[in-house]
C-alpha positions in Angstrom: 73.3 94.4 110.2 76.7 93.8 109.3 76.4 94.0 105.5 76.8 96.8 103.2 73.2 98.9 102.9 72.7 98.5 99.4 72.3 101.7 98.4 75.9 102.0 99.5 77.4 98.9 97.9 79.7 99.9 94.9 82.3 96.6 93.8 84.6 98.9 92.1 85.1 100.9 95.7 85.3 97.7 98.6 87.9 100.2 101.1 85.0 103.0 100.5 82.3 100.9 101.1 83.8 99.5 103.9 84.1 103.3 105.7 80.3 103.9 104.1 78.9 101.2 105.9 80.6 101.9 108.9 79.1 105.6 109.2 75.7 104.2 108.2 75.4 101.5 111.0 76.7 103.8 113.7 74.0 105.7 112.7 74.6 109.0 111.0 71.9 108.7 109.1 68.4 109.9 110.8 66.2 107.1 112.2 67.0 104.9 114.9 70.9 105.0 115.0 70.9 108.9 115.6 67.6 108.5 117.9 69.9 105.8 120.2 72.8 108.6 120.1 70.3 111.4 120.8 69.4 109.1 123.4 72.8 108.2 125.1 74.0 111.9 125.5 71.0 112.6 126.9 71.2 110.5 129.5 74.7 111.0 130.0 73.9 114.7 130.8 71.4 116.6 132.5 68.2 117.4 131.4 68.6 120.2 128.9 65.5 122.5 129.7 66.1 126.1 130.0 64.1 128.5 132.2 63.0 131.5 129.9 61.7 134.4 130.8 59.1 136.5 128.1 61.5 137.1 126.0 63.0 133.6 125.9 65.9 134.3 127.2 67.4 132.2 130.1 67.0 134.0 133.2 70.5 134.5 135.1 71.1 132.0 138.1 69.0 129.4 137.4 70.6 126.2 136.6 74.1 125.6 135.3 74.8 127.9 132.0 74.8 125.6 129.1 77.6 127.4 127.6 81.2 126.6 128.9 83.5 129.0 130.8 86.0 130.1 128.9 84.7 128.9 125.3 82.6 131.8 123.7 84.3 132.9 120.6 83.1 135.1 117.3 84.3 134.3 113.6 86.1 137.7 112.8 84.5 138.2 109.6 81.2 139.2 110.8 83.1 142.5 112.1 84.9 142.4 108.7 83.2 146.0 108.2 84.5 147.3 111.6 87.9 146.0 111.6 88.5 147.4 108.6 87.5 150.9 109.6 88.0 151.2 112.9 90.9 148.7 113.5 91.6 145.2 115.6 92.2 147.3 119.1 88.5 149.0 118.9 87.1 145.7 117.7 88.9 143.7 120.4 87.7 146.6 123.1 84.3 145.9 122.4 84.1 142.4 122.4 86.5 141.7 126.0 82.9 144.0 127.2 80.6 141.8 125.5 81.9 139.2 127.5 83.7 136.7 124.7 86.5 134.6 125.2 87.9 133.8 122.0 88.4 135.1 118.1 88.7 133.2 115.3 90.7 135.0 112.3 89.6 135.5 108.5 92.3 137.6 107.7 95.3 139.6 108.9 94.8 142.6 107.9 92.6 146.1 108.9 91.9 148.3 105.9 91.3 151.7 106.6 93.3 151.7 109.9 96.2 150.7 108.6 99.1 147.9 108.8 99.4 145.7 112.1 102.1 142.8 112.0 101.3 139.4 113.2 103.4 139.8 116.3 101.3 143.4 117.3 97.8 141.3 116.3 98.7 138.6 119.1 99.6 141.4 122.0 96.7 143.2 121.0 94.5 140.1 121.6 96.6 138.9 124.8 95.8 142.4 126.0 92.4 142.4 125.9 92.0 138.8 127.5 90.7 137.1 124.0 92.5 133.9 122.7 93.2 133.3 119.2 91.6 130.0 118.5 91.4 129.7 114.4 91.9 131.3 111.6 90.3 130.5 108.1 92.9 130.3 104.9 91.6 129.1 101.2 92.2 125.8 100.2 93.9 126.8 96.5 93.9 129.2 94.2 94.9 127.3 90.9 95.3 130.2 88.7 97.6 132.2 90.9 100.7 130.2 92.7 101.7 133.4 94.7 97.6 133.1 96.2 97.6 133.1 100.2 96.3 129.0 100.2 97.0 125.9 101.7 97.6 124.6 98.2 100.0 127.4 97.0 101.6 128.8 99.7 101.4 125.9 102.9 104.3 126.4 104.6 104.1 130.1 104.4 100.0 129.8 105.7 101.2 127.2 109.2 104.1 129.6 109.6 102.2 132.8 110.2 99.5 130.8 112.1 102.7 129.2 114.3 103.5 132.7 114.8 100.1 133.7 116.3 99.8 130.9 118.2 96.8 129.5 116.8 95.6 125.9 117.9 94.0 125.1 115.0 93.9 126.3 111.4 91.5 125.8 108.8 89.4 126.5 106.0 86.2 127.7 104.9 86.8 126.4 101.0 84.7 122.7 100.7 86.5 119.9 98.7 85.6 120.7 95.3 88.8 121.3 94.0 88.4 118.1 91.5 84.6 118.1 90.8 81.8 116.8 92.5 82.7 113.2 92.2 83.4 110.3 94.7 87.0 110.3 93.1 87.1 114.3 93.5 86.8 114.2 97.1 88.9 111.4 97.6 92.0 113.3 96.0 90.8 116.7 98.2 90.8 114.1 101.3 94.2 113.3 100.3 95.3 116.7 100.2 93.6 117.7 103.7 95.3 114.6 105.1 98.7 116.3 103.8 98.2 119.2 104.9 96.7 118.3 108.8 100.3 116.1 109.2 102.3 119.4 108.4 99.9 121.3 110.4 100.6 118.8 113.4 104.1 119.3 112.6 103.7 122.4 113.9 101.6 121.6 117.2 98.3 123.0 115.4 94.9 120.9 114.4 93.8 121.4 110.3 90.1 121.8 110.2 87.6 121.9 107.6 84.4 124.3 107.8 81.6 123.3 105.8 78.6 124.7 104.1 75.2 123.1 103.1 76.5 121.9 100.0 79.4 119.4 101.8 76.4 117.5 102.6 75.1 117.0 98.9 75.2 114.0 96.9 77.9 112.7 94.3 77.5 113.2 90.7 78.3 109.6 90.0 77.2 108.1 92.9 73.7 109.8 93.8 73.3 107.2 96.9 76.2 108.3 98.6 76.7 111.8 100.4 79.5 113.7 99.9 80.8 114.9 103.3 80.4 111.0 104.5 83.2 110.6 101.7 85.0 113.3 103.3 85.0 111.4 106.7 85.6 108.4 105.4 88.4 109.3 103.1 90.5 111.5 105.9 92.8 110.8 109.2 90.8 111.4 112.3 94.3 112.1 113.6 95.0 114.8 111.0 91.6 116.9 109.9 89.4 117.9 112.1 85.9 119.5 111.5 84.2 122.8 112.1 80.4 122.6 112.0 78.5 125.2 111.1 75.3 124.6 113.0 73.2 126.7 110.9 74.7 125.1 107.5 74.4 121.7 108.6 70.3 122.5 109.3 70.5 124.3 105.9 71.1 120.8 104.4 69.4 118.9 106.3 66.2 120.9 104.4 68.1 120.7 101.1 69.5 117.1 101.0 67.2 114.5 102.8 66.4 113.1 99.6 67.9 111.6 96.8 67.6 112.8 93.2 65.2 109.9 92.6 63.4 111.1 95.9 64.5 108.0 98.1 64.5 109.6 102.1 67.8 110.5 103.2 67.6 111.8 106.7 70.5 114.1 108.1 70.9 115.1 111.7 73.8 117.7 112.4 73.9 116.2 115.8 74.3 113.1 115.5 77.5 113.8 113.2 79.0 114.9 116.2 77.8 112.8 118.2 79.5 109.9 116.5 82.7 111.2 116.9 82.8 114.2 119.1 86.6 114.9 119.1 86.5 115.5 115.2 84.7 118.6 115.8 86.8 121.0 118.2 85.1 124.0 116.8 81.5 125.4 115.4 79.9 128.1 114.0 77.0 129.5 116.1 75.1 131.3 113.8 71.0 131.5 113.4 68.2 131.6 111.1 64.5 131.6 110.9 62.8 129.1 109.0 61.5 129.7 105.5 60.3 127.1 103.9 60.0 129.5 100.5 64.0 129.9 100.6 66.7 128.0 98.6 68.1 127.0 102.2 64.8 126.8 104.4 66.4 129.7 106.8 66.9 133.5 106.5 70.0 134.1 108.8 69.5 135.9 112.1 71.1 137.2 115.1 72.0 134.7 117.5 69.1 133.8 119.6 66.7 135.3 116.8 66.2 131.9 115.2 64.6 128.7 115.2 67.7 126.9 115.8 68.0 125.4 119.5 71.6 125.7 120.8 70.2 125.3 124.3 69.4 121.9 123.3 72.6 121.5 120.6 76.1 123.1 123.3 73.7 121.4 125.9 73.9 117.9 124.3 77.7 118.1 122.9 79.0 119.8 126.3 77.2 116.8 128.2 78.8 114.1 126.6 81.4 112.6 129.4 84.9 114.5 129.4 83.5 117.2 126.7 82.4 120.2 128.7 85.3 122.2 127.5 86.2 120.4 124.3 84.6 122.7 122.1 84.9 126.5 120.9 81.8 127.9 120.0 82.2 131.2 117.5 78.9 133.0 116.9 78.8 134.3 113.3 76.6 135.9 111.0 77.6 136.6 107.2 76.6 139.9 106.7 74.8 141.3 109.6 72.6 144.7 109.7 74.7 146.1 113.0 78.3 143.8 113.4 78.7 145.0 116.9 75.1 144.9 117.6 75.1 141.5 116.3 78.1 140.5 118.3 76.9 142.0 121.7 73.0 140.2 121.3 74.4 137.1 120.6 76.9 136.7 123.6 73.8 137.9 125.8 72.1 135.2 124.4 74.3 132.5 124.3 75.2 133.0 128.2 72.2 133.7 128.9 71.1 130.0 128.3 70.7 127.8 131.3 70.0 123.5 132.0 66.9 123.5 134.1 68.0 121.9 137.5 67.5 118.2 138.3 
C-alpha cells in the first residue's frame, strides 16, 4: 500500500510522485478510499434524509436545516444583467428579502447606473445586512500589462479587495497559463503560491475556482490528473479552493477514463472530504442530467437539478468543527430570470432539512 500506484510512477518527477501517491492512497480517487471517507462523515454526522413534501422541497420545521446560519451567499455574476441596469442598492434590496447572507464579487462596477466607489459598494452591502465574502479577479492577461489580474496588476487587485474587506480573493481563470502539461501547472502552482503569501500579507485567503476541465488529464502524462497536480504542487497554507459542485460532477462524466480508456473514478466529495479546510467556499449551482451533452448536465435553477446538496452541505457541514466553515454561493451562468433564479434557489436551499434521529 505504500508504494507508488504505477500508473502514477514517473523517475524523472520522485517529489511529484511522492504528493501523487499520497492523494491516491487517501483515497481521492473513487473506490474504496472515497467509500471509507463517505463513510466516516457519515457517521460523524447525522443521518442526512430530508423530509419532502410533493414538490420535493423540505418542509419547514422538521429536522435541523442542512444549510448553516449565516452562510448563504450568491456569485454576483448571475445578476450581472441586473446590476448593470438597475444598480448594486436594488440588487442588494432584493436579495437581504430573499433571505441571503453573503455576495461574492465579479466585478466592481454597475453599468447603466452609473459609478459607485469601493468605499460606497461596502456601506451599501453593510446596509443591507450582506457580507462580502469573495470576489473573482483573472489570473493574467499576457498581452496587456495594464489588465485588472493577479499576474499584472497584484498589488493593485489585494489592495482594492483589502479595501472591501474581503476574506478571501480568488479566481475563476484555471492554471493553463503555460499549457496543459505537468510542468505547466507546476509553474501556475508556483505563481498561486506567490500570490496566496501576498494575499495573507494582507489578512485575506487566495482561492482558486475551477471548472470541469481542472479535472482533465496531462498532455504528457495521460495517467495523471491535472487538478491532483494543482494540489500537490500548492501551500495548503497559501491557496485555497472553491468547488464548483456542478463543475466538479461535470467532470466526473467527462474524465473518469483515461485516453486509452483505463477507469478513472472522480468523486467531488471526497476531494473535500480529504482536506476540508482547503475549500472555504463553493459554488451551488444545478443541472439536469443529459447524457447527450458535452458535460452530461443542462444547468438549472437551484433545486431544479439532479444534483443532491441535501446530501453534499449535509455531509461537509457534518464533519466535526465544520458546520460554519464553509460559504455556499448559489450561481447560475446565464439564467432565464436572475432574480427569479436568485429568490428559487435560496427557497430551496433553506428549505432543505436532516431527517431527525
Amino acid at each position: 500500500m505504500s508504494r507508488t500506484p504505477r500508473h502514477l510512477r514517473d523517475v524523472t518527477d520522485p517529489e511529484l510522485n511522492k504528493r501523487l501517491s499520497r492523494r491516491n492512497m487517501l483515497g481521492v480517487a473513487a473506490g474504496t478510499g472515497a467509500a471509507a471517507l463517505l463513510a466516516a462523515a457519515a457517521s460523524a454526522s447525522p443521518a442526512a434524509a430530508t423530509d419532502l413534501d410533493a414538490q420535493g422541497r423540505g418542509g419547514p420545521g422538521k429536522g435541523e436545516p442542512v444549510l448553516p446560519p449565516g452562510r448563504l451567499g450568491i456569485q454576483l455574476y448571475s445578476l450581472r444583467d441586473k446590476v448593470a441596469t438597475l444598480g448594486f442598492a436594488t440588487v442588494f434590496k432584493e436579495l437581504a428579502l430573499y433571505g441571503y447572507d453573503e455576495i461574492e464579487f465579479a466585478g466592481y462596477t454597475q453599468g447603466e447606473a452609473g459609478p459607485i466607489s469601493l468605499r460606497e459598494l461596502k456601506r451599501l452591502a453593510r446596509n443591507h445586512g450582506l457580507k462580502p465574502i469573495g470576489s473573482h479577479v483573472n489570473y493574467y492577461d499576457d498581452d496587456n500589462p495594464d489588465a485588472y489580474s493577479f499576474a499584472q496588476n497584484l498589488d493593485k487587485v489585494l489592495d482594492e479587495a483589502a479595501e472591501l474587506g474581503l476574506p478571501h480573493i480568488g479566481t475563476a481563470s484555471g492554471p493553463w497559463r503555460y499549457g496543459d502539461t505537468v510542468d505547466g501547472w507546476k509553474r501556475c502552482a508556483e505563481e498561486f503560491n506567490h500570490y496566496g503569501a501576498e494575499a495573507k500579507k494582507r489578512g485575506m485567503k487566495f482561492y482558486q475556482h475551477n471548472h470541469a476541465e481542472e479535472f482533465s488529464f496531462a498532455s504528457d502524462r495521460p495517467d495523471v490528473r491535472l487538478y491532483d497536480v494543482l494540489l500537490a504542487e500548492t501551500d495548503p497554507d497559501l491557496v485555497h479552493l472553491e468547488m464548483d459542485v456542478y463543475w466538479a460532477y461535470c467532470a466526473q462524466f467527462r474524465f473518469s477514463r483515461r485516453a486509452d480508456g483505463t477507469p478513472a473514478p472522480l468523486d467531488p466529495l471526497a476531494y473535500v472530504l480529504e482536506q476540508p479546510d482547503r475549500y472555504p467556499l463553493f459554488h451551488v449551482k444545478d443541472g439536469e442530467h443529459d447524457e447527450t451533452t458535452t458535460d452530461g448536465y443542462r444547468m438549472t435553477d437551484v433545486g431544479d437539478g439532479d444534483i443532491d446538496y441535501r446530501h453534499f452541505i449535509s455531509t461537509v457541514t457534518g464533519l466535526r468543527g465544520h458546520r460554519r466553515a464553509h460559504h455556499w454561493q448559489t450561481e447560475h451562468d446565464n439564467p432565464a430570470d436572475s432574480l427569479r433564479f436568485a429568490r428559487r434557489s435560496s427557497a430551496h436551499l433553506h428549505s432543505l432539512r436532516k431527517k431527525r434521529r
